[in-house]
C-alpha positions, 0 to 999 in steps of 0.5 A: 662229058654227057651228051643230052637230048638236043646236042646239048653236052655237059660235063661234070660241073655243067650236070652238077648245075642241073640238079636243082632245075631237076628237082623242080621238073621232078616235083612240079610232076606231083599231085600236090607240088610244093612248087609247081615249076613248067618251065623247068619240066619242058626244059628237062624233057627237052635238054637233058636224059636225067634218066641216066643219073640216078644220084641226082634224086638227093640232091634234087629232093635238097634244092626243091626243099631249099628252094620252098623255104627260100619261096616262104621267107621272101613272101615274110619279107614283103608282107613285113615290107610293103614297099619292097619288089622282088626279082628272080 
């Protein structure tokens, strides 16, 4: 079990779970983002020392990419289906 910033301690399937929120921090951060994301930058910076797990880098470059295409294929859907509403 990891231990994060705020006392927040997380064990192996917990940290797995913080990849893709540690992706969208990771790439809201660049100059041309393919998703901007704050939220998820604050809570980074304020839960969890992602420092300390450099194999989360993959992983996280997977979930932005996924979540990018996801992001197009839903605007697709509801300009094709107007009288559509989208959650998240």
């Amino acid at each position: 079990m990891t231990e994060g910033r705020a006392g927040v301690r997380l064990g192996a399937v917990q940290q797995t779970l913080m990849i893709p929120l540690y992706g969208r921090s990771v790439e809201s951060r660049k100059r041309h983002p393919l998703l901007s994301d704050p939220r998820a930058v604050q809570i980074v910076e304020s839960v969890y020392d992602f420092a300390k797990l450099k194999a989360f880098a993959g992983g996280a470059r997977g979930a932005v990419l996924r979540t990018a295409i996801f992001d197009v294929w839903v605007r697709q859907f509801l300009a094709e289906h107007r009288g559509c509403a989208a959650g998240s």
